[in-house]
N, C-alpha and C positions, 0 to 999 in steps of 0.2 A: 560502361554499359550497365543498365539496371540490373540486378539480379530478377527472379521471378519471386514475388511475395513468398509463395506456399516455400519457396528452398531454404533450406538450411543457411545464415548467412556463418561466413566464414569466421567474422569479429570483427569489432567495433574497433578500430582504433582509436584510445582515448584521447594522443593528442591532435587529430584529423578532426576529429565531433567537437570537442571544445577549446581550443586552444586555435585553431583559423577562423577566419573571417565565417560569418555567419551568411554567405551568399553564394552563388555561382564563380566557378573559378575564373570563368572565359564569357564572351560573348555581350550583348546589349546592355544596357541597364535591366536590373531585374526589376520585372513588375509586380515582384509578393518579395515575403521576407521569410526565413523560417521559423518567427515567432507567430506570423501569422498564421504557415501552415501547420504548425505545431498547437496551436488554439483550436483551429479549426480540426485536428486529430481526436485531442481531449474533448471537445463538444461532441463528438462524435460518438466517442467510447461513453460517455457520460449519459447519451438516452438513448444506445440500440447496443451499448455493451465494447469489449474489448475485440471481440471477434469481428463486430462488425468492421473494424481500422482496416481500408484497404486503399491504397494509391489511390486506387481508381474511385471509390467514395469522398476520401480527402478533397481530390483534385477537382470534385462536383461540386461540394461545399465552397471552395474560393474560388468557383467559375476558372478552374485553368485546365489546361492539357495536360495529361495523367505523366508526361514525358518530362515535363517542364518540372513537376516537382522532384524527381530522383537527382536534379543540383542539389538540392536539400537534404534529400535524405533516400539514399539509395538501398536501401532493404527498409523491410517493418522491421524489422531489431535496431536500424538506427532510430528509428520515428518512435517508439517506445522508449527507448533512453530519452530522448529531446521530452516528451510528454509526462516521463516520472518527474523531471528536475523542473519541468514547466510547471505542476502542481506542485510539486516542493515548493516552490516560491510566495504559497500561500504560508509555510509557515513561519511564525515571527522567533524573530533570532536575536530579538533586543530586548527579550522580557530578562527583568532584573533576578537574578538568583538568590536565594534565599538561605545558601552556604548549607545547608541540610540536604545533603545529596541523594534520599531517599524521596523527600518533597518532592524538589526538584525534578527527578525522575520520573513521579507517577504523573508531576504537571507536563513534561514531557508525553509522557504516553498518550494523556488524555487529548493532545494538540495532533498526533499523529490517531487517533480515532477520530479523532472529527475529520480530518484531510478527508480518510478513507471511506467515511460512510458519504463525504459530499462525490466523492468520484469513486464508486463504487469497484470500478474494474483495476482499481490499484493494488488490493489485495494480489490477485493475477499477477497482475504487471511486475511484482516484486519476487515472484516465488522460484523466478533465473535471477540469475547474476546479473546488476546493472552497474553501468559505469559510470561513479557520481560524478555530477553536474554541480558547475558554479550554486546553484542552490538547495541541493541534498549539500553539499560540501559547507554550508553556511550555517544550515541546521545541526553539522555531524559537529560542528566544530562548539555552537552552544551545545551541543550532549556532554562532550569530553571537557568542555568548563565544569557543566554539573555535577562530572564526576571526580573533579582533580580533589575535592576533601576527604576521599577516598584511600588515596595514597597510596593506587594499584599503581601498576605499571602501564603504556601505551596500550600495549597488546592486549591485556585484560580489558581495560575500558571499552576498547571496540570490541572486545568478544560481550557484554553487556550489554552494548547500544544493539548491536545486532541481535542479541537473544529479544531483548525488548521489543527492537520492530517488528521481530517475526512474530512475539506474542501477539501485540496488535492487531497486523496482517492474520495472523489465525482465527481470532475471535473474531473480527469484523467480517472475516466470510462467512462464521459459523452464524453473528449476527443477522446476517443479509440472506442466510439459507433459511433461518426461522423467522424471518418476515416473511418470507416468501410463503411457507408453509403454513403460516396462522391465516392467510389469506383461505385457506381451506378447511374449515370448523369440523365437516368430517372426516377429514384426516387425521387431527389432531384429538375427537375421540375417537378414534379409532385405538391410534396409539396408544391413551391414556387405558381405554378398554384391555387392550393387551398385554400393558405393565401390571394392571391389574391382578389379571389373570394369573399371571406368572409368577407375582409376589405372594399369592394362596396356593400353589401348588404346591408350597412344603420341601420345594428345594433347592432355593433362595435365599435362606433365613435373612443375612448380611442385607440383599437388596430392598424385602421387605424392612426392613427396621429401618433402614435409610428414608424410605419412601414415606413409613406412618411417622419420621420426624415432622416436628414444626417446619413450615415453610420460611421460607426466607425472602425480599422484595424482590422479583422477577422482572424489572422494568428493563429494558436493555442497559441504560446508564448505572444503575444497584449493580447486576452481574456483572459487570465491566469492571468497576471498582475492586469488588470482592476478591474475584481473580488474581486482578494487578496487586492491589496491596499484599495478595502471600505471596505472590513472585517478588516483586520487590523489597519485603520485608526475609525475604529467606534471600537474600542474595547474601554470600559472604565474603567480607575483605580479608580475611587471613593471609 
């Protein structure tokens, strides 16, 4: 029986989600699949947002009975694992390495920023525990090549790859909150008025001296880099 979307679900069983058959247990032939309902989730989430993902939305998108999909996918916590690992599949897992595990990393990064600004509610989608899929699983395994010149251990590798993704996941929400806000010129002096303000009151000194620094390029792609390169130049193998 379906659980109710808004409940708590209990847990994913990782090998019930990936590991059987991708269909209904019993009954007819099925007339969708759950890569189709799974597209039709991510189109979803992709122009009205993550919150909007509801059975009942989904099941409107591929014209079926909101009943008919919970064969597929019986809570939202399974349909957001099926839709993180569905857009994982856009990333490529055959690009050739470059034996510079630091390279390799930041081209890493940049491949998992692109994903997330094309599907914006993935930042979200990642900030619970998810349970990799055949193609997070694909992608995890070119990380841990990138990093075997390294000459860490298993355990460290993925404490790396995971710090990296969350970096990602973090800038790219703060990226998508400062789009949203430059959409607003008064806002934004508003604020600029206020830092202002604050850096002549005299008790600040640190904040002022930062601020009358030279500027730096503010493009989203310049900030993106900047970031990532001290993160991944301060990583250390000891």
């Amino acid at each position: 029986m379906p659980r109710d979307e808004g409940a708590d679900a209990p847990g994913v069983d990782p090998q019930q989600l990936w590991l059987s058959p991708a269909r209904p247990r019993r009954g007819r032939k099925p007339a969708y699949s759950r890569e189709v309902i799974t597209a039709a989730a991510v189109a979803l989430a992709d122009t009205e947002g993550l919150e909007a993902v509801t059975m009942r939305k989904v099941a409107a998108r591929v014209g079926a009975g909101v009943m008919s999909l919970y064969s597929y996918a019986p809570d939202k916590e399974t349909l957001l694992n099926l839709m993180v690992d569905h857009v994982s599949g856009e990333l490529p897992t055959t690009n050739t390495l470059t034996g510079d595990w630091r390279t390799d990393l930041k081209a890493i990064a940049h491949l998992q920023r692109d994903l997330m600004l094309r599907h914006p509610w993935l930042p979200a989608a990642l900030s619970t525990r998810r349970i990799p899929g055949p193609n997070t699983l694909a992608f995890l395994e070119h990380a841990l090549a990138a990093l075997r010149p390294t000459g860490l251990d298993g355990a460290a590798k993925l404490e790396i790859f995971a710090q990296l993704t969350a970096f990602v996941a973090g800038h790219v929400a703060y990226e998508i909150a400062q789009a949203e806000a430059s959409r607003s010129p008064d806002r934004a002096a508003a604020e600029a008025r206020y830092l202002a303000a604050v850096a002549a009151d005299g008790n600040h000194p640190e904040l002022a001296e930062a601020l009358a620094a030279p500027g730096r390029p503010l493009t989203p792609e310049a900030t993106f880099t900047r970031f990532l390169n001290r993160l991944v130049n301060g990583l250390d193998t000891d």
